[in-house]
DSSP file (Angstrom, degrees, kcal/mol; ACC not computed):
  #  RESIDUE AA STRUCTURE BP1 BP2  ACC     N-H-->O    O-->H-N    N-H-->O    O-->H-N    TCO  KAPPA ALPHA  PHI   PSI    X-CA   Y-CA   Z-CA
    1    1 A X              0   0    0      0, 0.0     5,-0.1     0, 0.0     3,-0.0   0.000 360.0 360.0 360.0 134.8    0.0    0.0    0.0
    2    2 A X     >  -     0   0    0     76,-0.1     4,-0.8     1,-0.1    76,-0.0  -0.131 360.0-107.6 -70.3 176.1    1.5    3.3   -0.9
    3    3 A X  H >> S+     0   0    0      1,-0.2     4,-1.7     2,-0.2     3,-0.6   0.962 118.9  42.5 -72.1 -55.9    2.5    5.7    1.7
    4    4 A X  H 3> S+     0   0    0      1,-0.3     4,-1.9     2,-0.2    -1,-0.2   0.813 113.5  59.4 -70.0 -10.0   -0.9    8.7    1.2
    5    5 A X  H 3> S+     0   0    0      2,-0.2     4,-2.1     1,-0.1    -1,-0.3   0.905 108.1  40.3 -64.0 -34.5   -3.2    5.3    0.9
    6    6 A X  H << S+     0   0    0     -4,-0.8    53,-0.2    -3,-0.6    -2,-0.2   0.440 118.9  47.7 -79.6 -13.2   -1.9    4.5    4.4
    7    7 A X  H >X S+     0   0    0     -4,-1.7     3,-4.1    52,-0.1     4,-0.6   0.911 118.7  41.8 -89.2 -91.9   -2.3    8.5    5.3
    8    8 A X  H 3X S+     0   0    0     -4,-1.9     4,-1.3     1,-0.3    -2,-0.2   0.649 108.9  53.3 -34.4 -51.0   -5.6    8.5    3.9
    9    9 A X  H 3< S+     0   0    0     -4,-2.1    -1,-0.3     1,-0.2    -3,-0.2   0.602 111.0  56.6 -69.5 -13.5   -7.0    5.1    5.2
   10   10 A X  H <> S+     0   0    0     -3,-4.1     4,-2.2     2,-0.2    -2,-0.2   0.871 101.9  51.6 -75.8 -39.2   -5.9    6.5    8.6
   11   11 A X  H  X S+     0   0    0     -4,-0.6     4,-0.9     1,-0.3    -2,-0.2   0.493 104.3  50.8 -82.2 -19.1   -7.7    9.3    8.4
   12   12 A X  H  < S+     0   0    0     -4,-1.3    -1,-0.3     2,-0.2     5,-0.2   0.176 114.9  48.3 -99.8  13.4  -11.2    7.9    7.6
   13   13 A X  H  > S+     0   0    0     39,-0.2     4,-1.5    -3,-0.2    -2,-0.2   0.678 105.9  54.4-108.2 -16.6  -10.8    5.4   10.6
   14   14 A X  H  < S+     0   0    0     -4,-2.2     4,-0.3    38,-0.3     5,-0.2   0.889 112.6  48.5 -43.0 -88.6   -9.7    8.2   12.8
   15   15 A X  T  X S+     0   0    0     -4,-0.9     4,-0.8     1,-0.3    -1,-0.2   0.428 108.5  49.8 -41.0 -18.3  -13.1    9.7   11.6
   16   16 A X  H  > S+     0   0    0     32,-0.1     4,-2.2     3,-0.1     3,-0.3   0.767 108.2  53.5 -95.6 -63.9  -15.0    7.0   12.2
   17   17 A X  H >X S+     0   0    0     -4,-1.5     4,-1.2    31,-0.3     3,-0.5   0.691 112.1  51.4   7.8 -94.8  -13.6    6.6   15.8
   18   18 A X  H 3> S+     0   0    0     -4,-0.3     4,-2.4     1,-0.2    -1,-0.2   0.666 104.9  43.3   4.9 -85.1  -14.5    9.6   16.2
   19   19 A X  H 3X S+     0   0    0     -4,-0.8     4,-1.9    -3,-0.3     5,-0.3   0.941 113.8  62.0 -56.7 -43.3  -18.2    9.7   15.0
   20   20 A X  H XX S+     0   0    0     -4,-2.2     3,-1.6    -3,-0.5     4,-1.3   0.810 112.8  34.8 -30.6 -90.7  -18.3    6.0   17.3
   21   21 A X  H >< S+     0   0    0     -4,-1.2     3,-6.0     1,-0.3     4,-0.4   0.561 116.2  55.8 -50.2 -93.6  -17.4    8.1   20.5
   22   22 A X  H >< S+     0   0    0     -4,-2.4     3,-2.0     1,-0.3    -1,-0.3   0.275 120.8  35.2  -3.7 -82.6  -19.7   11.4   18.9
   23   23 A X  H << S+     0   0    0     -4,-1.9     4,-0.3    -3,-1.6    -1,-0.3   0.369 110.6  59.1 -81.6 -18.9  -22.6    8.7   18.8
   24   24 A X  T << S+     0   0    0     -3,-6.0     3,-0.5    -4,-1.3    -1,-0.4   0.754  87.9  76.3 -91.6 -19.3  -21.7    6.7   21.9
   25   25 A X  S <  S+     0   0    0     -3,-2.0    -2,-0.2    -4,-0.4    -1,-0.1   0.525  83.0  70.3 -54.2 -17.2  -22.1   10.0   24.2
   26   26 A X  S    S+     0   0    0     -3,-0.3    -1,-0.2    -4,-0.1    -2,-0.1   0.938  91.8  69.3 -39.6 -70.4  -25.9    9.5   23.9
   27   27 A X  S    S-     0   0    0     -3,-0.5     2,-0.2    -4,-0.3     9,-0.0  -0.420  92.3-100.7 -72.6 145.1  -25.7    6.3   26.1
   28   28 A X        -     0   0    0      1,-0.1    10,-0.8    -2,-0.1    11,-0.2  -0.517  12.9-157.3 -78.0 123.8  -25.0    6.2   29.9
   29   29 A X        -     0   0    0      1,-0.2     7,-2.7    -2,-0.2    10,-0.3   0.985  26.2-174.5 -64.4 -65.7  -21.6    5.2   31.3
   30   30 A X        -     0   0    0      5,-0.2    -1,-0.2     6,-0.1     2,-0.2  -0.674  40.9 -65.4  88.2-161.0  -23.3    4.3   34.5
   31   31 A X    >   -     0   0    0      3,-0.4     3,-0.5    -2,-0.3     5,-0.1  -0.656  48.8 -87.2-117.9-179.0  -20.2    3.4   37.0
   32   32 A X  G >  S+     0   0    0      1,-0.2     3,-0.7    -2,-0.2    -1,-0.0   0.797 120.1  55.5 -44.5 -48.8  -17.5    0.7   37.3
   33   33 A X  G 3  S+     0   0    0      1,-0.3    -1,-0.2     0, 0.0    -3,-0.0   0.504 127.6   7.9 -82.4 -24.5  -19.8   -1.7   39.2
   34   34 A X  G <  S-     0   0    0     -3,-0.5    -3,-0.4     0, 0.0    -1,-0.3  -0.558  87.4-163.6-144.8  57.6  -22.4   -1.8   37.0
   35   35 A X    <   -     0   0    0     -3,-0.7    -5,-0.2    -5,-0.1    -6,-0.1  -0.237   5.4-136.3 -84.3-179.6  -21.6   -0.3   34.0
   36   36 A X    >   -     0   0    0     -7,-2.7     3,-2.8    -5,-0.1     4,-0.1  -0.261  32.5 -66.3-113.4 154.5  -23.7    0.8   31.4
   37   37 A X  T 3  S+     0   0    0      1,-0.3     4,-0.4     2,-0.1    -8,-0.1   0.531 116.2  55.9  44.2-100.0  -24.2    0.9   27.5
   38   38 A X  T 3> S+     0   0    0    -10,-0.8     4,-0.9     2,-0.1    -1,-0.3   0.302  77.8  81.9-105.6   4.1  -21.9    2.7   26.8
   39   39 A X  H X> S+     0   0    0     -3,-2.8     3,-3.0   -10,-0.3     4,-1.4   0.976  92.4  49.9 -68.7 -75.0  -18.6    1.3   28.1
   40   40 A X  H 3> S+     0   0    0      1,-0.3     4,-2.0     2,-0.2     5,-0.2   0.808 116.9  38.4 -17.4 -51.9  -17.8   -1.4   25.2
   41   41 A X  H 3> S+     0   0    0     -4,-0.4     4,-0.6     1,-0.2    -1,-0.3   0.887 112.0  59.6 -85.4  -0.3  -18.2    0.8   22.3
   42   42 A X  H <X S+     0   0    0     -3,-3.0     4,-0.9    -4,-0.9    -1,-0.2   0.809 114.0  41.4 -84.5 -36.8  -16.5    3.8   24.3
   43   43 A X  H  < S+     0   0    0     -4,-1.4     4,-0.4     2,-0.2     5,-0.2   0.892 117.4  43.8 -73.5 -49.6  -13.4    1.4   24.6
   44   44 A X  H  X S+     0   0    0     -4,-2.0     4,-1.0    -5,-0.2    -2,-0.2   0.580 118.6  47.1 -57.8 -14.9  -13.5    0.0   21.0
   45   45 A X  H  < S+     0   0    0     -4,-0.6     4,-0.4    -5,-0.2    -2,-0.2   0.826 112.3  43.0-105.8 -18.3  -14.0    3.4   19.9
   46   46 A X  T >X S+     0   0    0     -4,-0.9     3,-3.6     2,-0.2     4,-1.4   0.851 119.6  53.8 -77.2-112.4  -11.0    5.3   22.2
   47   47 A X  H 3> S+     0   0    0     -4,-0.4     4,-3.0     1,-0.3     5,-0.3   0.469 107.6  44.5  41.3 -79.3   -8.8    1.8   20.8
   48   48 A X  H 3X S+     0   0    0     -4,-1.0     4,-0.6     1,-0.2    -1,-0.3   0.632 116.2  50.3 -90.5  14.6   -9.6    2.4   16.9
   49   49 A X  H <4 S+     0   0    0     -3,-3.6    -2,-0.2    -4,-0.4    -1,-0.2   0.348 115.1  43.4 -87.6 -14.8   -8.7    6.6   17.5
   50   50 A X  H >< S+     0   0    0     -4,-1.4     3,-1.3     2,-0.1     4,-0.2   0.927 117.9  41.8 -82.2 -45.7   -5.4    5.7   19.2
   51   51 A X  H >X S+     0   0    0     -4,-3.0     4,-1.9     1,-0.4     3,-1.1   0.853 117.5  49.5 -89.1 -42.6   -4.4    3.0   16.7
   52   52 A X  T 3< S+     0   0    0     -4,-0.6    -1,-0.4    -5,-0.3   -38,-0.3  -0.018 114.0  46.8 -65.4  25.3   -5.7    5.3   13.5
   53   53 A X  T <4 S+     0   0    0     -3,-1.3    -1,-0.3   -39,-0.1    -2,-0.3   0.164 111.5  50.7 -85.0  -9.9   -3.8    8.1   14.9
   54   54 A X  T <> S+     0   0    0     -3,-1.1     4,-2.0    -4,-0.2     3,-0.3   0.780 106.0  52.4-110.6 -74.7   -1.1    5.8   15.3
   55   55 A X  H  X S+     0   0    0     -4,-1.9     4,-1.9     1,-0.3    -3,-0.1   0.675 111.2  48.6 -65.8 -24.1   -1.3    4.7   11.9
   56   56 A X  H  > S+     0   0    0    -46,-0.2     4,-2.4     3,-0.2    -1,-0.3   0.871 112.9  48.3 -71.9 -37.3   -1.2    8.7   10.4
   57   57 A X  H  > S+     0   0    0     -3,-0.3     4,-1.2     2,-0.2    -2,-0.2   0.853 112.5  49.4 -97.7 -35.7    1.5    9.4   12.3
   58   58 A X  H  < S+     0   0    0     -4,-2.0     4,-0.4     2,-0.2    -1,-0.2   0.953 115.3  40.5 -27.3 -78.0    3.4    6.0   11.2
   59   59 A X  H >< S+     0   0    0     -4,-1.9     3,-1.6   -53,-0.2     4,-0.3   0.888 110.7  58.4 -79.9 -33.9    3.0    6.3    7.6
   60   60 A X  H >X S+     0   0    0     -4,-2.4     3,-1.0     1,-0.2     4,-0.5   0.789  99.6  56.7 -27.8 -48.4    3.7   10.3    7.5
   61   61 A X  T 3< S+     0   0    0     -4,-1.2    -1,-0.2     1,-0.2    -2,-0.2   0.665 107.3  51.5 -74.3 -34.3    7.2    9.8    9.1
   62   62 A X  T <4 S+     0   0    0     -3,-1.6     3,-0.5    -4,-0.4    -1,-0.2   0.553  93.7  86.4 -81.1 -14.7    7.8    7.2    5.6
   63   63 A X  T <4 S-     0   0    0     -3,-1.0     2,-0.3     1,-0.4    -2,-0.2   0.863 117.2  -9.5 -32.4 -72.3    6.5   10.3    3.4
   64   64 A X  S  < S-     0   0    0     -4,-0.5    -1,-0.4    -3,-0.1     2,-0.1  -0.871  79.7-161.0-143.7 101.9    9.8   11.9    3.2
   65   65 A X    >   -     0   0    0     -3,-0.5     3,-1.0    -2,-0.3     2,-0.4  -0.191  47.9 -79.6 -46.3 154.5   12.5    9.9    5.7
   66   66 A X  T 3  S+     0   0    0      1,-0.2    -1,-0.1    -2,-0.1     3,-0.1  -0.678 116.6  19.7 -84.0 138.1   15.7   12.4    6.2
   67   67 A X  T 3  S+     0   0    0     -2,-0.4     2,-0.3     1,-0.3    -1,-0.2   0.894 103.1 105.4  53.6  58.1   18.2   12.8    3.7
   68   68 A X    <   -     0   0    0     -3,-1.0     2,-0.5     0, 0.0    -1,-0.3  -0.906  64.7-136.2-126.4 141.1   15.8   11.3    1.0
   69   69 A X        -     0   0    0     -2,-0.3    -4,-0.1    -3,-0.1    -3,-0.0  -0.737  30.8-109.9 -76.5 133.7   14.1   13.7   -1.7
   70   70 A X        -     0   0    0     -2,-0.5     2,-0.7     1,-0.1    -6,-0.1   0.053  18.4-134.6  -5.5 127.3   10.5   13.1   -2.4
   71   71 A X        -     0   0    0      2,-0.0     2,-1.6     1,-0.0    -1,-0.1  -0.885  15.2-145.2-125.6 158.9    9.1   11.8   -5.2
   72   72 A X        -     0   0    0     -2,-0.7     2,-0.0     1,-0.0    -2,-0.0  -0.577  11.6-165.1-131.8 101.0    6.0   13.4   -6.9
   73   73 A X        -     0   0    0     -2,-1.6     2,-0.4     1,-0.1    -1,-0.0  -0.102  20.0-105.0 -58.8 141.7    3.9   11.5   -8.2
   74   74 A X     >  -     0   0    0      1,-0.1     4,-3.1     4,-0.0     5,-0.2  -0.548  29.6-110.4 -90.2 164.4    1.1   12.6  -10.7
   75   75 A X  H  > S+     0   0    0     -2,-0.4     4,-0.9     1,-0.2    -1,-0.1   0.784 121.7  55.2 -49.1 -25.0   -2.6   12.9  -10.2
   76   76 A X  H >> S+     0   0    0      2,-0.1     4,-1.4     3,-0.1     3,-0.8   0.997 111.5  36.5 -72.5 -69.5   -2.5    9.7  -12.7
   77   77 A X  H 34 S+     0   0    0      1,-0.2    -2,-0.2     2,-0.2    -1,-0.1   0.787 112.9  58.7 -90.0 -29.7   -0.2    7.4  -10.9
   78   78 A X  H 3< S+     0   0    0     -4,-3.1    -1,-0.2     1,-0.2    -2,-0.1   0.949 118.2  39.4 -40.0 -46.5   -1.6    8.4   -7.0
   79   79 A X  H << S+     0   0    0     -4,-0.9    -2,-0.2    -3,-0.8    -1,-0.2   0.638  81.2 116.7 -80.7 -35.0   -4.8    7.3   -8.3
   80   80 A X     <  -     0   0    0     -4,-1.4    -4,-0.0     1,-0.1    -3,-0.0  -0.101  62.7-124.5 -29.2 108.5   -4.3    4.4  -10.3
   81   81 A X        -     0   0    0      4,-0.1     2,-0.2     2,-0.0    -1,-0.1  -0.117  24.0-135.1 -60.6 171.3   -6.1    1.3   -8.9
   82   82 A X     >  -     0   0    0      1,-0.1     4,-1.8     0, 0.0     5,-0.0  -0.725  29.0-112.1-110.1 174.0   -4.5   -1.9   -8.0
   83   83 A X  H  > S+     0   0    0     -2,-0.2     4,-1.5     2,-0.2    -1,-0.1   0.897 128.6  41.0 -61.5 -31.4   -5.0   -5.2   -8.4
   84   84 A X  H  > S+     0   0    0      2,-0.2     4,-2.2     1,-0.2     5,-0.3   0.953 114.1  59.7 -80.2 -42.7   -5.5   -5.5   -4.1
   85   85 A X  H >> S+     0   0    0      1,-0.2     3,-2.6     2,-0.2     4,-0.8   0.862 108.6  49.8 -47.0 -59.4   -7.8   -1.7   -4.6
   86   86 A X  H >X S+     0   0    0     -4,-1.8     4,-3.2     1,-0.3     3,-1.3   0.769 105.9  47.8 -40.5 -58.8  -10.1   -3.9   -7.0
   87   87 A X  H 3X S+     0   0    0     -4,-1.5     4,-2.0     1,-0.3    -1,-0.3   0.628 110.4  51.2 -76.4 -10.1  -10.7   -6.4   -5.2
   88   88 A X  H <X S+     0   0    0     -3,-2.6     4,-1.1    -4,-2.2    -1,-0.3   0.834 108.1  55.4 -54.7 -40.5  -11.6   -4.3   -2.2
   89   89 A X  H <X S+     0   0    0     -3,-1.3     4,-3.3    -4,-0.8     3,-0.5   0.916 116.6  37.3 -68.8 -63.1  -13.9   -2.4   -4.3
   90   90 A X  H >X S+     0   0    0     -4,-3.2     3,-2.9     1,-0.2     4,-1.7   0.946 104.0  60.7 -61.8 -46.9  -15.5   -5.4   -5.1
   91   91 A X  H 3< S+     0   0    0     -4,-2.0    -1,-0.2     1,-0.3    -2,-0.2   0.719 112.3  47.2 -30.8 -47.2  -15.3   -7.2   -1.9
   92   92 A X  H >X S+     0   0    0     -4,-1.1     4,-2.7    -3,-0.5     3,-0.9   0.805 108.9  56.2 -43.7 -45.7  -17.7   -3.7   -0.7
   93   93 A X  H <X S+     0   0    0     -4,-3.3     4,-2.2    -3,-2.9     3,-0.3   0.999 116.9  35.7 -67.9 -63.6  -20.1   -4.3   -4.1
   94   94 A X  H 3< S+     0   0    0     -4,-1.7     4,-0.4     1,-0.2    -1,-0.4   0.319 110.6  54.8 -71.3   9.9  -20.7   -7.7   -2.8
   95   95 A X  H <> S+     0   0    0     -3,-0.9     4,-1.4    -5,-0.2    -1,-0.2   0.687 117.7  44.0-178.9 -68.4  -20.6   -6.8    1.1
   96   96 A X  H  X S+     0   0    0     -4,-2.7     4,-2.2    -3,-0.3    -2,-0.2   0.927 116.1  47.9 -27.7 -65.2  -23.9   -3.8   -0.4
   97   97 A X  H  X S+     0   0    0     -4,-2.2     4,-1.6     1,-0.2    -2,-0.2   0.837 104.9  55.4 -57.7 -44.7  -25.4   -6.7   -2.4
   98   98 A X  H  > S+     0   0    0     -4,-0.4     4,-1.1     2,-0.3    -1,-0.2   0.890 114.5  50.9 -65.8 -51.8  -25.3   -9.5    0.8
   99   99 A X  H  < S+     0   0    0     -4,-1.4    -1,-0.2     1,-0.3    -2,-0.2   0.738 108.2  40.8 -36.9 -58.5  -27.3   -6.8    2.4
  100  100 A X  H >< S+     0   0    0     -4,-2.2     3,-1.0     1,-0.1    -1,-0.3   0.794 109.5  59.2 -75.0 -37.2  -29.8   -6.0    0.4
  101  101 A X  H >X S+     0   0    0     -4,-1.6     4,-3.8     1,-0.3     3,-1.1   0.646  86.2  82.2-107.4 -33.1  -30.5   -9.7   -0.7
  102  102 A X  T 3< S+     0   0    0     -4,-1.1    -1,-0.3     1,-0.3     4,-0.1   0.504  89.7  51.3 -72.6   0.1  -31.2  -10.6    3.0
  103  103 A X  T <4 S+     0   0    0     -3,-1.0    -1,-0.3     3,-0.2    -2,-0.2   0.277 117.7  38.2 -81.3  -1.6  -34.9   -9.3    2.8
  104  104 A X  T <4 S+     0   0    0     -3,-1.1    53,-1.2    -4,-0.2    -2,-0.2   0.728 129.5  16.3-108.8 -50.5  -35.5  -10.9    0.2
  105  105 A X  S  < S-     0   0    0     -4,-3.8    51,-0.4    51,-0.3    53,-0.4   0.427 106.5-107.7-119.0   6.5  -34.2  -14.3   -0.1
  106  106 A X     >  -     0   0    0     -5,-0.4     4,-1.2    49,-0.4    49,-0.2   0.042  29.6 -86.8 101.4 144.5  -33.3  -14.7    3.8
  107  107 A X  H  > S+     0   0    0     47,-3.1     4,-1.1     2,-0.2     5,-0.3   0.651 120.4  55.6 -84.4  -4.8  -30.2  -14.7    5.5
  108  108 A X  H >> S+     0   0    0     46,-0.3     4,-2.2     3,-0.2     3,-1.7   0.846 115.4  48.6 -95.6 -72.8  -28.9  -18.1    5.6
  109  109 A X  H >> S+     0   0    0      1,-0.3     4,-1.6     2,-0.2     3,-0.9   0.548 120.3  35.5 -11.0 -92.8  -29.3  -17.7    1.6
  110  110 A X  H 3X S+     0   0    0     -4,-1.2     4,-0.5     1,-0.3    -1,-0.3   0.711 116.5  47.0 -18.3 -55.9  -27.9  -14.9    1.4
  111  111 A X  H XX S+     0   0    0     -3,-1.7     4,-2.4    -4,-1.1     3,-0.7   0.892 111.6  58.2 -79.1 -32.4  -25.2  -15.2    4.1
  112  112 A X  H <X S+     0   0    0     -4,-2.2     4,-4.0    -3,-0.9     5,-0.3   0.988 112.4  42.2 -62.4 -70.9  -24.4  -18.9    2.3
  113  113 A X  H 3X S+     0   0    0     -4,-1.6     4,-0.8     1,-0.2    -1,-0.3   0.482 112.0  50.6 -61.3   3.3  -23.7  -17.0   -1.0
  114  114 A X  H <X S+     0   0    0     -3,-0.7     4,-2.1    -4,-0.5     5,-0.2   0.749 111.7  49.2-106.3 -58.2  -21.8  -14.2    0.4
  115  115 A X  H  X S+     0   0    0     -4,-2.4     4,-2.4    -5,-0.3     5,-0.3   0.987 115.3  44.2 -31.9 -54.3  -19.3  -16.7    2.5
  116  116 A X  H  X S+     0   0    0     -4,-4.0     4,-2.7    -5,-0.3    -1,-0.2   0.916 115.5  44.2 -71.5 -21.6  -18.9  -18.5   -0.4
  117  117 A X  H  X S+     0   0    0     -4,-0.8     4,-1.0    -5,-0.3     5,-0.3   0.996 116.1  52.6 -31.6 -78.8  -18.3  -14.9   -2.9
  118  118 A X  H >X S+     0   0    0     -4,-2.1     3,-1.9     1,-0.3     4,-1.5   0.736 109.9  50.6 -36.6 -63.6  -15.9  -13.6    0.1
  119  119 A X  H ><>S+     0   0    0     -4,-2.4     3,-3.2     1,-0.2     5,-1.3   0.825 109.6  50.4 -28.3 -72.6  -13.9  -17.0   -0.1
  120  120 A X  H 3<5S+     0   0    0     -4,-2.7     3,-0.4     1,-0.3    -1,-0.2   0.670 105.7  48.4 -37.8 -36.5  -13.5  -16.7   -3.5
  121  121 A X  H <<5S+     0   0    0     -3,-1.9    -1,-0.3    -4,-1.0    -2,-0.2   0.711 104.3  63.1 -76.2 -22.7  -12.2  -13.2   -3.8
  122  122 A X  T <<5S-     0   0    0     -3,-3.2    -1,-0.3    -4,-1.5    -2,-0.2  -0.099 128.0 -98.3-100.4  44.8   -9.6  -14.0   -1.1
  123  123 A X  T   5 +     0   0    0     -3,-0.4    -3,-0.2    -5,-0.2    -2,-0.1   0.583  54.7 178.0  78.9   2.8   -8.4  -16.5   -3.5
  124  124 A X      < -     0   0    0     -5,-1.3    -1,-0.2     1,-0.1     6,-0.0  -0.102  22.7-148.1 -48.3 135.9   -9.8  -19.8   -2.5
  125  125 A X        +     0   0    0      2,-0.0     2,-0.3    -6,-0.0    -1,-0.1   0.766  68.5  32.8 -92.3  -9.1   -8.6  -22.3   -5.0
  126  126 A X        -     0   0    0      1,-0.0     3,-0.3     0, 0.0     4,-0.2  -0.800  68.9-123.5-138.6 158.4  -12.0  -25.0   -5.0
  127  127 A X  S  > S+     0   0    0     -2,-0.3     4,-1.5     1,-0.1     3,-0.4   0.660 104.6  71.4 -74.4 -46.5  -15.4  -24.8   -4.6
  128  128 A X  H  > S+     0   0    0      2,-0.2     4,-0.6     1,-0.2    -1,-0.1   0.550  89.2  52.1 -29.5 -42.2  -15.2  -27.1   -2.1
  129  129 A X  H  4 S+     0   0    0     -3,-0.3     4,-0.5     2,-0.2    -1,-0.2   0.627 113.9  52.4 -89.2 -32.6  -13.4  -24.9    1.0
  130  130 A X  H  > S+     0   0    0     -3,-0.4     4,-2.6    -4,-0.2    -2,-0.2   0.964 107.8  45.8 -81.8 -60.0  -16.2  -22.3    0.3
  131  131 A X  H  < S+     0   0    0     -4,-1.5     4,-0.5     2,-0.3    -2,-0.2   0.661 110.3  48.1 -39.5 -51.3  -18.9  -24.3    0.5
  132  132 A X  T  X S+     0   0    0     -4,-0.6     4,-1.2    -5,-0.2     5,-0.2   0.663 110.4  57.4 -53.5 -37.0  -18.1  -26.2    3.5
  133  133 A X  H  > S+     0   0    0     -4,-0.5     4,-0.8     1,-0.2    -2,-0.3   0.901 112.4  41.9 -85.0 -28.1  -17.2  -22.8    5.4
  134  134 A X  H  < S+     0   0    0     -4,-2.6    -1,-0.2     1,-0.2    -2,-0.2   0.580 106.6  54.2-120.4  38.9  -20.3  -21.5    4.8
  135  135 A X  H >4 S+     0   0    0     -4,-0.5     3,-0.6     2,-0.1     4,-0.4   0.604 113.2  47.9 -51.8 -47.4  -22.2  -24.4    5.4
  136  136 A X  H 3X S+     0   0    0     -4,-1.2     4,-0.9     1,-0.3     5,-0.3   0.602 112.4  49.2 -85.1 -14.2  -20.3  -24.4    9.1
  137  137 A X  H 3X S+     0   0    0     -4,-0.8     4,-1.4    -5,-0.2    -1,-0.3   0.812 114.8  48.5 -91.9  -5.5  -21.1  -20.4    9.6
  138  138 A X  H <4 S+     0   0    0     -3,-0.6    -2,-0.2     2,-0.2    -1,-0.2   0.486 115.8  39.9-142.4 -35.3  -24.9  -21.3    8.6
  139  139 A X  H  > S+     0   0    0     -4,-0.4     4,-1.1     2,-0.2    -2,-0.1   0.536 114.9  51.4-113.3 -13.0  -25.2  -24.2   10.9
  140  140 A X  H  X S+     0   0    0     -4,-0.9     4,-2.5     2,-0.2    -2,-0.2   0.854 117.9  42.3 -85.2 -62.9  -23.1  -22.2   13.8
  141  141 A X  H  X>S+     0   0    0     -4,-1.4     5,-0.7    -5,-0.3     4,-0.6   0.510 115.1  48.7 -57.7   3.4  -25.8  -19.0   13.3
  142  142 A X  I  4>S+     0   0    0      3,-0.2     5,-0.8     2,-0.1     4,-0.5   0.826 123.1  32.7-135.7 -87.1  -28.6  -21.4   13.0
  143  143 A X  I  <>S+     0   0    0     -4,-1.1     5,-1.6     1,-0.2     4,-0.4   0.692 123.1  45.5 -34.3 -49.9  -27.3  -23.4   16.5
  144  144 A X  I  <>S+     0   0    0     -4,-2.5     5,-2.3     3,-0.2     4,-0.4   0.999 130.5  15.0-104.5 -71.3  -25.9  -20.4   18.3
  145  145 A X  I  <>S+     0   0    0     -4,-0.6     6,-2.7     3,-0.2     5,-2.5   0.999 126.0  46.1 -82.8 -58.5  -29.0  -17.6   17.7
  146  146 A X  I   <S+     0   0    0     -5,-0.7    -3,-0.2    -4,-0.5    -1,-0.2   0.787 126.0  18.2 -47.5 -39.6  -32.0  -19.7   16.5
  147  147 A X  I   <S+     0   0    0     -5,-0.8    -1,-0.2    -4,-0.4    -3,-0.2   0.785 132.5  34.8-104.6 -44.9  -32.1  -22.4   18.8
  148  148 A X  I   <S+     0   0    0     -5,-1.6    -3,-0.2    -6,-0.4    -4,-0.2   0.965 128.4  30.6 -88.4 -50.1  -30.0  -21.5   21.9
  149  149 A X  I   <S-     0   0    0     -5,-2.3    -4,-0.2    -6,-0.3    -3,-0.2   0.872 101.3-126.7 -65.6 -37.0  -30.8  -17.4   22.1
  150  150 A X      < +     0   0    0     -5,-2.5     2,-0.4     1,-0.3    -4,-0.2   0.668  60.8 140.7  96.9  33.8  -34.1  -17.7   20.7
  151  151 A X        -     0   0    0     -6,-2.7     2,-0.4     1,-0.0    -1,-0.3  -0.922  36.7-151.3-125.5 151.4  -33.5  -15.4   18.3
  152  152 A X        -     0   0    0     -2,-0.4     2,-0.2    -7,-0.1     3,-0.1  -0.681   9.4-124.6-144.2 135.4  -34.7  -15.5   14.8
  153  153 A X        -     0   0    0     -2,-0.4   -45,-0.1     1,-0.1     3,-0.0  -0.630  41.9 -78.3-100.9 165.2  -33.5  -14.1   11.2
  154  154 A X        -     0   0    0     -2,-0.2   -47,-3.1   -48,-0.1   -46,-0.3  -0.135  58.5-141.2 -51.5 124.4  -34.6  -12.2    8.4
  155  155 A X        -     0   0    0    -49,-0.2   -49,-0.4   -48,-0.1     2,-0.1  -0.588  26.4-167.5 -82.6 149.5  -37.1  -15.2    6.3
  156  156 A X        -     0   0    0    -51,-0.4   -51,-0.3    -2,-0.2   -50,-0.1  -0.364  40.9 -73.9-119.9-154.2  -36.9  -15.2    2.9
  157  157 A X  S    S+     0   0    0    -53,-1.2   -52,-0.1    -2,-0.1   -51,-0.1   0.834 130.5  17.5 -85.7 -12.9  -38.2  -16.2    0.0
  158  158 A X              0   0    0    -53,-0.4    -1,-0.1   -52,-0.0   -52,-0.1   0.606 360.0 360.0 -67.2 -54.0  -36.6  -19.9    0.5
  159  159 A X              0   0    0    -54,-0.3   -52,-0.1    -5,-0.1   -53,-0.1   0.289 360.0 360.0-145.8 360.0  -35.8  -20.1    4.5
């Protein structure tokens, strides 16, 4: 990852940090003894604003090292996807799609075809490995919320 991707990607999870904590101040701390709410995401959200701030501060400092010149890139070559940007891109398109599809056709549909997408895109080499993991994530949500929590997912047009 270039150095201003690593700048940049810092700077929208700082800013979502951020908005977390902005949007976790709503909810009540409560005390130590009991606490409330709002402690988990107030620690996950303090956590990913140290570590993105961390991560600006990082990759700035590789920007121009001492006693190297700069090199300056054009507006062409900053911008220029990669092979790993594409498949991010997509990884998101399908990520949209998985979303939307679970009102419709149900989540273990849905969540079965999105395991087995995600697999694919990270390079899974068979049909097989995909298909079997999200068979076992299908039959782990099905065990873990339906039957022991009581708790039920979006039906579709199938399940």
């Amino acid at each position: 990852m270039s150095v201003r991707k690593e700048i940049v990607s810092g700077l929208v999870l700082f800013l979502f940090g951020a908005g977390f904590l902005f949007y976790d101040a709503r909810y009540p701390l409560d005390d130590w003894a009991n606490p409330g709410p709002a402690v988990f995401p107030l620690m996950v959200g303090t956590v990913l604003v140290i570590l993105s701030f961390g991560q600006v501060i990082r990759a700035s400092r590789k920007l121009n090292p001492p006693g190297r010149e700069a090199k300056i890139l054009s507006a062409r070559e900053s911008i220029r996807p990669s092979r790993g940007d594409m498949k991010v891109l997509l990884m998101i398109a399908v990520f949209i799609v998985y979303l939307t599809l679970i009102r419709w056709v149900g989540f273990f549909v849905s969540n079965f075809l999105f395991v087995v997408i995600a697999s694919r895109l990270m390079a899974a080499r068979d049909w097989r490995g995909p298909v079997a993991l999200s068979l076992g994530v299908n039959l782990f949500c099905y065990l873990l919320f339906e039957l022991w929590l009581k708790l039920s997912f979006p039906r579709g047009i199938l399940f």
